[in-house]
C-alpha positions in Angstrom: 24.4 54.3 99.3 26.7 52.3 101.4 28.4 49.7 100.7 28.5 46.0 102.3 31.2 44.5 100.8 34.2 45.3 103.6 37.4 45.1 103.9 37.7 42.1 105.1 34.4 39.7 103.5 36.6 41.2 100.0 39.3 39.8 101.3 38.3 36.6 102.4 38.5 33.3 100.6 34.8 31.7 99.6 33.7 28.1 99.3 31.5 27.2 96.3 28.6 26.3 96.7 27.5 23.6 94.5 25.8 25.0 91.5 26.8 28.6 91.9 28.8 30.4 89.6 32.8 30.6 90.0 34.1 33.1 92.0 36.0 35.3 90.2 39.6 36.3 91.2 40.2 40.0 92.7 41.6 41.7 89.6 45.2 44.1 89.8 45.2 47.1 89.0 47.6 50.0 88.1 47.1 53.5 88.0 49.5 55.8 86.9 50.4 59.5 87.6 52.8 61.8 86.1 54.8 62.5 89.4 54.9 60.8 92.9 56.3 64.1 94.6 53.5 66.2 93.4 50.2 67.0 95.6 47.7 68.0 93.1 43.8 66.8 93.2 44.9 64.3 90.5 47.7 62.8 92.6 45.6 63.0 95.9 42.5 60.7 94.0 45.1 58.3 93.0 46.0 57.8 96.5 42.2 58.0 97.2 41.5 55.4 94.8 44.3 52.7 95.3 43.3 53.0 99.3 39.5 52.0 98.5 40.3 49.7 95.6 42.5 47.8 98.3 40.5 47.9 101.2 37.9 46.2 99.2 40.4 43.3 98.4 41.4 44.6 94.7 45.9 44.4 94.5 46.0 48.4 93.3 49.7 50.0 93.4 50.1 53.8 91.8 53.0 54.2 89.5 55.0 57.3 88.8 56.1 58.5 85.5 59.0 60.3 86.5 61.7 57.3 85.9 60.4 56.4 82.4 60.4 59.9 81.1 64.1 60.3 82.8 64.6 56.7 80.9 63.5 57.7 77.4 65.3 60.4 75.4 62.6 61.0 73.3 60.2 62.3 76.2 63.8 64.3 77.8 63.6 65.8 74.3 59.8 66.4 74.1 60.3 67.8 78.2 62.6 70.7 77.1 60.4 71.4 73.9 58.2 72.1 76.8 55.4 69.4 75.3 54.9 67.4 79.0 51.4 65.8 77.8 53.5 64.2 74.9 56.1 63.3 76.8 54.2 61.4 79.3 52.4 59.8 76.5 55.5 58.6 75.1 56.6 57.1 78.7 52.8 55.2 79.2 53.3 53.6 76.4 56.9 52.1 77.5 55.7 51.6 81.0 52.2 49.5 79.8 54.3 47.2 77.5 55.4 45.8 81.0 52.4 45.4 82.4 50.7 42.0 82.7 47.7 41.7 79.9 45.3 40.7 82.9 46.1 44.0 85.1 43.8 47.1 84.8 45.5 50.2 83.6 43.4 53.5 84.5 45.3 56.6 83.7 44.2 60.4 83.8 43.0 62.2 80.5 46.0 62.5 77.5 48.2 60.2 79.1 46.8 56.8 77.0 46.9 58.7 73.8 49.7 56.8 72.5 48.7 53.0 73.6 46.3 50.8 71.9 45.7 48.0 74.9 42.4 45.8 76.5 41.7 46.6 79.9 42.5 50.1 80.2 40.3 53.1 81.4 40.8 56.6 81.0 39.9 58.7 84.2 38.7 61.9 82.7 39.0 64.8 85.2 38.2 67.5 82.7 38.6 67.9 78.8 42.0 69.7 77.1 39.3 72.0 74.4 37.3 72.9 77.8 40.0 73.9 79.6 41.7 76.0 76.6 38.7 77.7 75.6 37.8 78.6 79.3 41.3 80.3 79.9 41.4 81.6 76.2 42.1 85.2 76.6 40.0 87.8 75.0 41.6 88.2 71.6 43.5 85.4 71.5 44.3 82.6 69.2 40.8 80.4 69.0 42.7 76.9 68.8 45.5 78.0 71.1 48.9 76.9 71.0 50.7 73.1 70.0 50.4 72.0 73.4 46.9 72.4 73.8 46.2 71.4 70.7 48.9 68.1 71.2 46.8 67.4 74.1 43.5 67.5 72.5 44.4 64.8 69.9 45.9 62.7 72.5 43.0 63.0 75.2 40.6 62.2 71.9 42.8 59.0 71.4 42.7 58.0 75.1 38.9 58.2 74.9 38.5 56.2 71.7 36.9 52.9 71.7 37.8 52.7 75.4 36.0 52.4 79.3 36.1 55.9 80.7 35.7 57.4 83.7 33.9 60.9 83.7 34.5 63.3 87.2 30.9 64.7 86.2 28.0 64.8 83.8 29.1 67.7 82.5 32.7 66.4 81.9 31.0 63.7 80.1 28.6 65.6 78.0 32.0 67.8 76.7 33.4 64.5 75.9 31.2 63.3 73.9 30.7 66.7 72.2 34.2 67.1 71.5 35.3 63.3 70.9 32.4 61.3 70.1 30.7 58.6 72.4 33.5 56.3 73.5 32.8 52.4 74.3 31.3 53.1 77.8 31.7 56.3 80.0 30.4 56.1 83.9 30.1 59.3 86.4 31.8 58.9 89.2 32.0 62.6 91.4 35.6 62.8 93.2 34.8 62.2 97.3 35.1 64.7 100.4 37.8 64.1 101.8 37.7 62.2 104.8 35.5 60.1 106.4 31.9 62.0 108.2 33.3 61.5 111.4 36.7 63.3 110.4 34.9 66.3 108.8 35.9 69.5 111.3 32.3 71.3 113.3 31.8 74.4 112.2 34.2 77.5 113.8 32.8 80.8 115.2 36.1 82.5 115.0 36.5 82.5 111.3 39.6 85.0 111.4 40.3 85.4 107.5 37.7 86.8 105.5 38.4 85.4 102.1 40.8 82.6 101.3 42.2 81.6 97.8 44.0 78.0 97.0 45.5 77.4 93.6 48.2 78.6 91.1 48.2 82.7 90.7 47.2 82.5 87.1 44.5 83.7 84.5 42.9 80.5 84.2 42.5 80.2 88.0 41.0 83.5 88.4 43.7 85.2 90.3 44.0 89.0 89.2 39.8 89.0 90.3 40.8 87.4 93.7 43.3 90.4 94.1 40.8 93.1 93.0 38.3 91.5 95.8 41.3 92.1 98.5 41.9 95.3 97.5 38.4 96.4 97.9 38.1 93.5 101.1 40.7 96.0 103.1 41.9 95.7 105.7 40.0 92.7 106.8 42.7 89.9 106.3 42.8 87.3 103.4 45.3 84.3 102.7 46.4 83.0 99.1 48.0 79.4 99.5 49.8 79.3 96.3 52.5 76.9 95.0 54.8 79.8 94.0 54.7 83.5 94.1 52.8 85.2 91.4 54.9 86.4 88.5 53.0 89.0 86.5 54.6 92.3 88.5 51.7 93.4 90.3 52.3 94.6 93.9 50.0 92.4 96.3 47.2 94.3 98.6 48.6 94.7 102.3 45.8 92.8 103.9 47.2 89.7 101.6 49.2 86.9 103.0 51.2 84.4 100.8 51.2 80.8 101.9 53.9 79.2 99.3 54.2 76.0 98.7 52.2 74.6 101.7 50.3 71.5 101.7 47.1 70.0 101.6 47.1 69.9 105.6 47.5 73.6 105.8 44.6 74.7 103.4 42.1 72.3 105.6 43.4 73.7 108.7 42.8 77.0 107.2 39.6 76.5 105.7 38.1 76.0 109.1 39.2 79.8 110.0 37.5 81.1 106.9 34.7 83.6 106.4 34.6 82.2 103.0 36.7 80.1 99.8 37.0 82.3 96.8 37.3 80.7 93.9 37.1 82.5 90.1 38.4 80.0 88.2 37.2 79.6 84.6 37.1 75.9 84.0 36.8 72.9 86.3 35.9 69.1 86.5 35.1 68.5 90.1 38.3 70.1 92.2 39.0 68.8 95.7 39.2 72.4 97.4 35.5 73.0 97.1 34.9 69.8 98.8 36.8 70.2 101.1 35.7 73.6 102.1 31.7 72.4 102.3 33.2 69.7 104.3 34.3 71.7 107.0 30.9 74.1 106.5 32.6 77.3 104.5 30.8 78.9 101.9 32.1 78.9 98.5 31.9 82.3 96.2 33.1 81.7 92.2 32.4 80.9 89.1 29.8 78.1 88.2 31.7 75.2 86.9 33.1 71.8 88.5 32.0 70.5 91.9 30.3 74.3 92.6 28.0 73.8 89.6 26.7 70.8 91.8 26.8 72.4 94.8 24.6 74.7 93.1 21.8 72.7 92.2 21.4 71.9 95.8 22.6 74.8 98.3 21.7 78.3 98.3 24.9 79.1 100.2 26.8 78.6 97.6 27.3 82.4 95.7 28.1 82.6 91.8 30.4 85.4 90.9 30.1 86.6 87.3 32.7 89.0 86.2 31.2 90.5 83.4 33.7 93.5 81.9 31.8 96.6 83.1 31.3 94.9 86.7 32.7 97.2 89.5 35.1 95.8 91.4 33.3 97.1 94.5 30.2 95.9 93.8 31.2 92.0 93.4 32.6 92.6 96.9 29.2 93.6 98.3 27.8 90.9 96.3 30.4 88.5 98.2 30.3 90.0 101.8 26.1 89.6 101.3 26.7 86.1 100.2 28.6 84.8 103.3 27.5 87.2 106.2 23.7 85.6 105.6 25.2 82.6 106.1 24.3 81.0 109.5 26.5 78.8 111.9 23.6 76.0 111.9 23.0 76.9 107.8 27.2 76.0 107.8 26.0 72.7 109.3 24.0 71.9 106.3 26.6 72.3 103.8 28.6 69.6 105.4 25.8 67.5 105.1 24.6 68.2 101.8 28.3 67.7 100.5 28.8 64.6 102.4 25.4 63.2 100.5 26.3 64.5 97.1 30.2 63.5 97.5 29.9 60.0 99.3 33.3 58.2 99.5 31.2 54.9 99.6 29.7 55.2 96.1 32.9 56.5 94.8 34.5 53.5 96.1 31.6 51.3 95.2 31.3 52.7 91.6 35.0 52.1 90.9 35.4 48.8 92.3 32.2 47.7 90.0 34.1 49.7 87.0 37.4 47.9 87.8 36.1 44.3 87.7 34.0 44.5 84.9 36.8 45.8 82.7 38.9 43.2 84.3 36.1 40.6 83.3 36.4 41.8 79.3 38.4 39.4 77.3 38.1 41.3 74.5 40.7 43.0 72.7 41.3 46.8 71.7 37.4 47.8 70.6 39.3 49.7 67.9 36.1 52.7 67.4 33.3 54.0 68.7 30.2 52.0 69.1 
């Protein structure tokens, strides 16, 4: 679906005809993250959002959090109790009581736990009880600890009553199973990055065999991505990580640490790759596996976020179950059938595929719609479910 309200024709002022309808102002909008520095998926579809929001003649401005959590002592205190959904809770609600009643709020998940307020919409990129119980590990505490439980109540107050914004259907179904039906809940997938023409051909000389982005944790899979290394020697692999791993394992020879690189990097490293490995145990729709089907690299991991998709409409894309009594060995050959079957013209159609299923223009066209009709609502807080 593409849209035919441009830049400009947004942008430009209309006569009324007489007899029509008024023409209803652009709305503003705010959305707020919890850092500006940070580079996270959440922080990149901010920028992705306010960018299509204005080009379609809508005033949108992020906002950080950092100064109002440095301003308040109570989320300084709540930062070294080591309780940052809370915290940033606690500064939303300072910053919002700023914000004109008119302008749109949309903030991610937890963070409008704390304020009661018309016009607001909570962007939903996954749910707090989804996550915990993905990463739960075996044996441990069912509910988890404070924080996740801190953020469960607070993500279950951002959705009450409210307009939210769900990254998939299956984000919106836990919702709903979790929190109850809110006052109006919309899918709207994250985009591939990058317009079509942008999106890199596909490269013959795919030099590293299995590539990894994300934090080297449980709940991103990480010990499984080593154990496929290990077995993977000596063809080379890459890990762009945001810091070095911390659990006091020694790292496979054929493995190369990337720390702390950004977003440019893993693209320009994604078109060298055999293949994106990616075991992590709970998603909503994460940007890497977009952006590895834009540039025509298989994706090999567990079936959840944008894979699960993916899924439903590409063969090329590999689930890897890790079930206990699974050799190691034998996920490898399951991984190495996966992407050598994979052709260079079969490449070509992931790019397409993705481009179809992840189209920038209906993410921008879905929002903009979102945006003014919860600018349009004169209403006050809905207070409950309906």
């Amino acid at each position: 679906m593409t849209s035919t309200i441009g830049p400009d024709s947004a942008r430009c002022p209309t006569t009324p005809v007489p007899g029509d309808a008024p023409v209803a102002p652009a709305p503003h909008v705010v959305v707020l993250q919890p850092s500006a520095r940070a580079l996270g998926g959440v922080e990149l579809i901010s920028t992705e959002l306010v960018a299509r929001l204005a080009a379609r003649g809508i005033d949108a401005q992020r906002v950080s959090l950092e100064a109002a959590v440095a301003a308040s002592r109570l989320a300084r205190m709540l930062c070294r109790c080591r309780l940052p959904e809370l915290a940033l809770a606690v500064a939303v609600r300072s910053v919002v009581r700023r914000i004109p009643a008119a302008t749109v709020v949309i903030a991610s998940g937890y963070m409008l736990g704390l304020t009661r307020r018309a016009r607001t919409i909570t962007f939903l990129h996954g749910t707090a009880i989804g996550y915990h119980r993905a990463i739960r590990r075996p044996g441990g505490p069912r509910l988890g600890d404070l924080r996740a439980a801190l953020a469960a109540v607070l993500e279950w107050q951002s959705t009450r009553g409210r307009v939210v914004a769900c990254v998939t259907a299956q984000v919106r179904a836990q919702m709903e199973r979790y929190y109850g039906a809110p006052a109006h809940a919309v899918v709207i997938h994250n985009p591939t990055p990058g317009p079509a023409a942008d999106i890199l051909p596909a490269r013959p000389d795919r030099c590293t065999f299995l590539l990894f982005a994300g934090r080297p944790e449980h709940g991103k899979g990480w010990s499984t991505f080593v154990r496929l290394v290990q077995q993977a020697a000596p063809r080379p692999c890459v890990a762009f990580v945001p810091s070095p791993p911390n659990d006091g394992r020694l790292l496979p020879t054929n493995l190369t640490l990337r720390v702390g690189e950004g977003r440019d990097a893993v693209v320009a490293a994604l078109a060298h790759s055999a293949a994106l490995v990616l075991p992590t145990r709970y998603e909503g729709c994460e940007l890497v596996t977009l952006e590895a089907a834009a540039h025509g690299t298989p994706v090999v991991g567990t079936n959840v976020g944008a894979r699960h998709l993916l899924r439903q409409e590409c063969l090329w894309l590999a689930r890897l179950d890790l079930p206990a009594d699974t050799p190691p060995n034998a996920v490898l050959d399951r991984v190495i059938a996966a992407v050598e079957q994979i052709a260079e013209d079969e490449r070509a159609d992931i790019r397409t595929t993705a481009a179809h299923l992840f189209a920038v223009d209906v993410f921008a066209e879905r929002w903009d719609a979102l945006v003014r009709r919860t600018a349009a609502d004169h209403g006050t807080w809905h207070g409950g479910w309906r």
